[in-house]
C-alpha atoms as one frame of an Amber mdcrd trajectory, in Angstrom:
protein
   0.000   0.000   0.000   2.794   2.643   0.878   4.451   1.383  -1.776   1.420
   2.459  -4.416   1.147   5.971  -2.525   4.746   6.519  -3.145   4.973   5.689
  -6.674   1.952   7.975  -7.356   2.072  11.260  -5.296   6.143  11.536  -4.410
   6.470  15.115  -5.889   3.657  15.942  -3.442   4.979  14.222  -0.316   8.469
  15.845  -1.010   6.823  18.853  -1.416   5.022  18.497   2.074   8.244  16.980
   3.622  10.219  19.927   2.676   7.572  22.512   3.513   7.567  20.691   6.653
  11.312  20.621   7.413  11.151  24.083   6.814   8.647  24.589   9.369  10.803
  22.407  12.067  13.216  25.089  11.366  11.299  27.849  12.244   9.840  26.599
  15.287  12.977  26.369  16.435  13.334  29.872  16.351  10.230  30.989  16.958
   7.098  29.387  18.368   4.339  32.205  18.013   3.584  32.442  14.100   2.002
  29.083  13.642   0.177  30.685  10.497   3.357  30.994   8.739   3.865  26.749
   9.670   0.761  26.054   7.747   1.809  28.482   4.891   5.090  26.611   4.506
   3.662  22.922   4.202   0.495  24.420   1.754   3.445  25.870  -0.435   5.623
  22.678  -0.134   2.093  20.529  -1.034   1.187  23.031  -3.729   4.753  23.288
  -5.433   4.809  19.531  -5.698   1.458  19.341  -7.208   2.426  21.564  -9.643
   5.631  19.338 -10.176   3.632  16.494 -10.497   1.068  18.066 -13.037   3.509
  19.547 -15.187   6.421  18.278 -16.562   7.928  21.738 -16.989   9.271  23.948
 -14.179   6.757  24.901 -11.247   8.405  28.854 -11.872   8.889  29.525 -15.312
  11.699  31.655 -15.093  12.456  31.744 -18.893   8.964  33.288 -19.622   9.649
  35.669 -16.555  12.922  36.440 -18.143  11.758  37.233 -21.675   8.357  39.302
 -20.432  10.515  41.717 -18.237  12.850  42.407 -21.235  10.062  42.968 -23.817
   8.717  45.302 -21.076  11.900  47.324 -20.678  13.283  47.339 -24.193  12.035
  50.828 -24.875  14.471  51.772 -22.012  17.504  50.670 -23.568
């Protein structure tokens, strides 16, 4: 059974592992902003959905890239 769970969501449960190691890490420093705990494992569980969904990357920093210098090529 974990077996089957594994080989069909592991983008998502590294996803949630890191946004949870992440977490450890700040509750280590800091125990009062639990909100920003459950904001780290949603982002680590959305970022590996994405992963999973797409075969592309999750931030497409190409497309980024090339909007921002069509947007400031009068400037040059």
């Amino acid at each position: 059974m974990w077996r089957e769970i594994w080989n069909t969501y592991w983008k998502r449960l590294i996803g949630v592992a890191a946004g949870l190691l992440a977490a450890i890490v700040y509750l280590a420093f800091g125990f009062w902003d639990m909100m920003f705990v459950a904001l780290l494992v949603f982002l680590g569980y959305w970022f590996g959905k994405q992963k999973e969904l797409s075969d592309g990357p999750v931030i497409p920093w190409q497309r980024i890239w090339y909007a921002l210098l069509e947007r400031f090529r009068p400037y040059r």
